[in-house]
Structure formats: structure tokens, C-alpha cells
N, C-alpha and C positions, 0 to 999 in steps of 0.2 A: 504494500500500500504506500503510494504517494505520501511526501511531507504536505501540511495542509495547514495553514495559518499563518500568522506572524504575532510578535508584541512589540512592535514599533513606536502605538502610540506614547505622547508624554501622559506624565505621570496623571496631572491635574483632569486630560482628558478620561483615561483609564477611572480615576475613582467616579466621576461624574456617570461614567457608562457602567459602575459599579452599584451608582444610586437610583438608575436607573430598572435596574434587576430587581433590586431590593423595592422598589414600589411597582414595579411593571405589573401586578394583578390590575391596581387600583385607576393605575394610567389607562389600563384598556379599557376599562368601562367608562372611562370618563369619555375615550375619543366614542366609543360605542353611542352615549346618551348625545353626545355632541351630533352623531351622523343621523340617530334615532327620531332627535327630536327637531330637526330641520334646520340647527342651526348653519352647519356647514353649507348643508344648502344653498340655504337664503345668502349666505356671505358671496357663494358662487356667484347667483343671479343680481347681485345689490352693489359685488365691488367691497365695499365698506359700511360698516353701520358701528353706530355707538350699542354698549349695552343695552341702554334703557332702549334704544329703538326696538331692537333684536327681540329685548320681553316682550315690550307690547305687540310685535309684528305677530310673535308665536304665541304668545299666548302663557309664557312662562314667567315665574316669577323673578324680579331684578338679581334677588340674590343668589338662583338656582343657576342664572345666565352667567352672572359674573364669575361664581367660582370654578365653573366647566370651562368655559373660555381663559380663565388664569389658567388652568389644568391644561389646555390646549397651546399656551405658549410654550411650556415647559415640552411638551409633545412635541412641538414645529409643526402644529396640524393650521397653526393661525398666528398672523406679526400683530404689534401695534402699534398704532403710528396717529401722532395730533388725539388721541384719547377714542380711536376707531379703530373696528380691529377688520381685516384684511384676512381671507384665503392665502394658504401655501401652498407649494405644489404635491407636499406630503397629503395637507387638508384635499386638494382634487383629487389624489390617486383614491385615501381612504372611500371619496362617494362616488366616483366615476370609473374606476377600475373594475370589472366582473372579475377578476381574481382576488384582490382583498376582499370585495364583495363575501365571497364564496368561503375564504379562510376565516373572516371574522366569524360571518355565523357559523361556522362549524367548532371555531373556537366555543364560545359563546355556549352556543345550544347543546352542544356534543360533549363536549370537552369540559366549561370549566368546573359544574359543582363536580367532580371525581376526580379531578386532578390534584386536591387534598391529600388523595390516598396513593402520591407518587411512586414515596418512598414504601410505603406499604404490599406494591405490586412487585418494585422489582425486591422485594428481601421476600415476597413468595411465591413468584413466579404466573402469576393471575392478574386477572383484571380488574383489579378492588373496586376502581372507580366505577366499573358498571352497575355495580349494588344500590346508585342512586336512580335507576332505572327499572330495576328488577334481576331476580335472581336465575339468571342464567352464566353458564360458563362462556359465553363467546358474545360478544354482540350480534354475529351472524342468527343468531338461532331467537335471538328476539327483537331483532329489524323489525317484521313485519309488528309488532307488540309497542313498541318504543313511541313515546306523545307525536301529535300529529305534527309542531313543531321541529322536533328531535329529528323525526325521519326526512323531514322539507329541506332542512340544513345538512343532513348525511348523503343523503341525495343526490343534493346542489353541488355537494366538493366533490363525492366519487367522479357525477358524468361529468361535471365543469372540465376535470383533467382528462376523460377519456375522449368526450365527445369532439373537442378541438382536434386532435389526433384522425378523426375519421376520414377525411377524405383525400390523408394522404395515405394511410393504410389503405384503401382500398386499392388503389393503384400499384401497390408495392405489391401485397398477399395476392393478386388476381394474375400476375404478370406470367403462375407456370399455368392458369387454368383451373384450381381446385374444382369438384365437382359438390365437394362433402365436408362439412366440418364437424368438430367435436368442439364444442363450445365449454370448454372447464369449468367450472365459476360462473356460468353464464348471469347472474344473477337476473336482475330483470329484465332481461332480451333485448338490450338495448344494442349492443353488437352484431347478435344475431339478425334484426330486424332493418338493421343500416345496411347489413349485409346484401341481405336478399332484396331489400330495396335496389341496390346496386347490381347484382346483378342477378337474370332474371331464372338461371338456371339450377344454381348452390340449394344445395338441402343441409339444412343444420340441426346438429340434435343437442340438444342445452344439458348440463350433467351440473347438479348443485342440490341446495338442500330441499328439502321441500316446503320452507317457510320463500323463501326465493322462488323457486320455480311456480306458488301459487300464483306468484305477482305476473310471472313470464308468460305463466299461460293465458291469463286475461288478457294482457297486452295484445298477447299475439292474437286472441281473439280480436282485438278491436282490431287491428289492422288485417283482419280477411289472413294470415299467413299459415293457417293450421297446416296446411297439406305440405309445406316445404320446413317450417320447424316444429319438432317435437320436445319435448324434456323426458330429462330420467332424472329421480328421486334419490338422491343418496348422501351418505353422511362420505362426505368427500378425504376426513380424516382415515376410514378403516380400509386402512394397505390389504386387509383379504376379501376386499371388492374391487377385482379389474375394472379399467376402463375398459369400455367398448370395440370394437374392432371393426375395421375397415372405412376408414374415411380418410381421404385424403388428404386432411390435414389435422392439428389438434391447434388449438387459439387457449393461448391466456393471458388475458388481459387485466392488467394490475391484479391480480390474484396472488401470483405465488407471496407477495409482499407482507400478504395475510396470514402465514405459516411461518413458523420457527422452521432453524437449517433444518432438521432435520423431518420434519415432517416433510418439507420441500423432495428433498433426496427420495420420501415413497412418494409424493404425486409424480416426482419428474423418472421415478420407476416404471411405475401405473403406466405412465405417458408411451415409454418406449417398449412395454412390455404388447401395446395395442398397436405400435406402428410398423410398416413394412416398408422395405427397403428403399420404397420411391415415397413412404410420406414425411412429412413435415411437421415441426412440430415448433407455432410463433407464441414468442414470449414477448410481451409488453409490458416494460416498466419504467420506472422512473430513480434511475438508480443517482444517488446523489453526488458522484464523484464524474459523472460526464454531464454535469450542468453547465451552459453558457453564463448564466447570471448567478450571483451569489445572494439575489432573493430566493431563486428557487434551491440551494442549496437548503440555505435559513427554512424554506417552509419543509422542506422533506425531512430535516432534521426532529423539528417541532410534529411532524407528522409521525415520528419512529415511537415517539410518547406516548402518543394516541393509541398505537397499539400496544402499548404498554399497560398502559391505565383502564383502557374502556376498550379495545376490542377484543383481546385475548391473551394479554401479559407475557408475549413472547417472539413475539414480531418486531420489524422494522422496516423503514425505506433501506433497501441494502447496496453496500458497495457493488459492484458492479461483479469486481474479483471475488467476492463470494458465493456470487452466481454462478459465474463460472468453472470456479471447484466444483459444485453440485453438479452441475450441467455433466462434467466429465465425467466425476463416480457414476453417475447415472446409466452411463455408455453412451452419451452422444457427443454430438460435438457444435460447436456454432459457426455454421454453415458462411453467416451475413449478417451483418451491424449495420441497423439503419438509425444513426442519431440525430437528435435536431428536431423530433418528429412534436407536433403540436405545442403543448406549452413547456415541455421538459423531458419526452419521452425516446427510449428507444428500444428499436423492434428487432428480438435475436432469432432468424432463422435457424433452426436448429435440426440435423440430420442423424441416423445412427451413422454410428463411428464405423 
């Protein structure tokens, strides 16, 4: 693994980015109520405004304005200048970006009341933080259960990052022909269904659990697709239930990222245990050491928690070379690297060895 970092900065900067940490809870909900309650907004559309205009405009109290907006200098989400305060370019990305968009709520809604229980996950191995949701072992298995908020925001970030990605995957995955896919993880057919949109031939068959596949099969009802996707019901952890056999390709799309090494090592088993000499088998992910921007580093990192805390206390966004590894115990090998692909992703064609 690559060296990765530096400590360059001075001193006075470093504690400052130290005090930072230390109230970063408190600071997020303030830019949150700031984006919540229209202020950001209005500064967008208005240019400048004093506080007391800002209350009366919104409806908020002088005192509730002033000390979010002091919160927000400290942020750099808002300057101020002659006793009015002005948009940042921070304050636009927070309301104008569909990717913070997409990170905060998930923060937010998903993430923050469990993430108390940090430290508590990784010294047992589980997902403590999902216990403010309900008592299940995985977040998978009670998605479909999870407040109607909860699931709009888990949602939002899963396809926000897959969906961007799609129309340049279809052009890459189509270029030998497939006729068939194995849809891994298929969760709610959101892949499968771009798919067969795209092109008019592919039969896919969705393999996930069946709190997931009830969602895929509706779906796929409402879009008329029954006759070209099907689902299979299974607990995608138990190694003595093979995959499927004979399609001519297998798709997983951000999935493995949902499993510990080794559980990885029996799906990408499973995988090659069902493929033949001319199939293929595409991996999609978002591995955090071939990122172009050091935002998307920062969210995949803060992302590796997430499955820490609330999805299954074992997971993570993974280095690239620990793919890798797996890839090869497995018996295959990586055919074709396609990176760059949507907002951070890259697509590993993968062949037996």
C-alpha cells in the first residue's frame, strides 16, 4: 500500500483543524438547520441580508438566526461584511451540490443517532449503532422495516453513487455481447432494469435476500419486465448455497463492499464456482485509493464507518489491493480496469485464471 498523507501544516493551523473535530457533531447540525431552514437559500437568491431581515423573511426567531449564522462563519458556509452576511462557495456547494445533498442526509438520517456506539462496534465486531432502528444483525435484513425517512436517505446515497455510473457501464459491459446476467446483490433492480432498458435482448436473474428482492419484484412489475428479469431468494452469506449456473456474465455492483475479507473470498468462490471459461465476472466499486479528488477519498473513508456502526460491523470502502488479493485466492484474475467511471467508481472485468 501507497504512503498517503502528509503533516505539513503549521502548528496554529493543525490545533484549529483539531477544534474542529472536537465540535464537528455540533457544527453539522448547525450547517444542516442552516440548509433546513432556508436560510442558505435565501442568502443565495438575496446576495446579502442582515439578520433581523433573514428572521422576518423566514419566519425565525432573531436569536435562532443569529447564532446559526455565527455557527456558519466558523463553518465558511457564510462571510460578513458592513453587518450582512453573504453566501460562500462552501454555503453553495452545501445547497446546490446533489452529492453533499445525498451525504448529509445519509449522514443525518442513517448514520448519526448510532454512531455513539463507535467504539462499541468495532471492540465487538457488530453493528451496535443499528439497535436505534431495530434488532436485526445487518441493516440489509431490515431495509425494507427501517422509518420511511431512514430508507429515502439510504436510498438516495446507495443509487446517487450507482446511478451516475450507468450509462457509461452500459457501453463498456455490452461491448462482448452478454446475452444473461447474474445480478448478485441485485437489490432493488435498479441495475437490472437500466439494463434491459438498454438493451432489448439480456435476460437477468437478481440473486439477494428476500427482504430486497420483494422490493425488485414490484419494481419490475411496474415497468412490464417480468418475462426478461426474475429473482432468486437467498441468504447470500451461506457458502453451501451455489450460485446459479450458466449466464454469461455475473455483475456486482457496490456489493462486495458490504462483506468482510472474508466473506468476500466465498461470494467471489460462489462466483467462479458458477462460471465457465468464456464468462465474466464485473465488479463495481468505489475503492478509495484510485480516487481523483480527495473529497471523494474523505466521503469513502467516513463511508467505511457506516458499515461499521449500522450496516454490519465488518465492512468497509476497501483499498483496491485488497480486492485484489481476494480476486486471486478466488482463482480468477482481473481481466480490465475501467476507472474514472461516474462519481468515483471503477469496473474490474474479471476472468478464471
Amino acid at each position: 500500500m501507497e504512503d498517503y498523507g502528509s503533516d505539513k501544516k503549521r502548528a496554529v493551523t493543525a490545533k484549529l483543524d483539531a477544534q474542529k473535530l472536537a465540535f464537528g457533531p455540533i457544527m453539522f447540525q448547525a450547517a444542516k438547520a442552516l440548509r433546513d431552514f432556508g436560510i442558505l437559500d435565501y442568502l443565495l437568491k438575496n446576495k446579502k441580508a442582515s439578520v433581523e431581515t433573514i428572521a422576518k423573511e423566514l419566519d425565525i426567531s432573531v436569536y435562532g438566526t443569529k447564532v446559526l449564522l455565527e455557527a456558519g462563519l466558523s463553518i465558511e458556509v457564510v462571510m460578513l461584511r458592513n453587518n450582512e452576511y453573504i453566501l460562500t462557495k462552501t454555503g453553495f456547494f452545501l445547497i446546490s451540490d446533489e452529492l453533499t445533498k445525498v451525504n448529509m442526509n445519509f449522514t443525518h438520517d442513517v448514520n448519526y443517532l448510532g454512531f455513539f456506539k463507535l467504539q462499541e462496534s468495532i471492540k465487538n465486531g457488530k453493528p451496535e449503532g443499528l439497535k436505534v432502528f431495530g434488532e436485526w444483525d445487518t441493516v440489509y435484513e431490515g431495509l425494507s422495516e427501517l422509518p420511511e425517512k431512514v430508507q429515502e436517505s439510504w436510498f438516495g446515497f446507495d443509487h446517487y453513487y450507482s446511478d451516475t455510473s450507468f450509462p457509461e457501464l452500459m457501453e463498456i459491459i455490452f461491448k462482448e455481447n452478454p446475452k444473461s446476467f447474474l445480478d448478485v446483490g441485485g437489490n432493488t433492480g435498479k441495475f437490472s432494469l437500466k439494463t434491459t432498458d438498454y438493451n432489448n435482448d439480456v435476460k437477468i436473474t437478481i440473486l439477494d435476500h428476500p427482504g430486497q428482492t420483494k422490493v425488485a419484484r414490484q419494481n419490475i412489475k411496474n415497468a412490464g419486465k417480468e418475462n426478461r428479469i426474475s429473482t432468486i431468494d437467498v441468504n447470500l452469506l451461506d457458502n453451501s448455497i451455489p450460485f446459479p449456473k450458466g449466464f454469461d456474465a455475473i455483475w456486482m455492483s457496490q456489493f462486495l463492499d458490504c462483506f468482510s475479507q472474508e466473506e468476500i473470498l466465498g461470494l467471489l468462490t460462489r462466483a467462479y464456482n458458477a462460471m465457465d471459461e468464456n464468462s465474466s465476472l464485473f465488479i463495481l466499486e468505489t475503492f478509495w485509493d484510485m480516487q481523483k479528488y480527495e473529497a471523494s477519498t474523505y466521503s469513502l473513508h467516513a463511508t467505511s464507518l457506516y458499515f461499521t456502526v449500522i450496516a454490519n460491523g465488518n465492512s468497509q470502502m476497501y483499498h483496491s489491493e485488497d480486492m485484489f488479493k481476494l480476486i486471486d485466492k478466488a482463482g480468477l484474475k482481473v481481466d480490465k480496469i475501467y476507472n474514472d467511471i461516474g462519481v468515483s467508481h471503477s469496473l474490474l472485468k474479471c476472468i478464471k485464471k
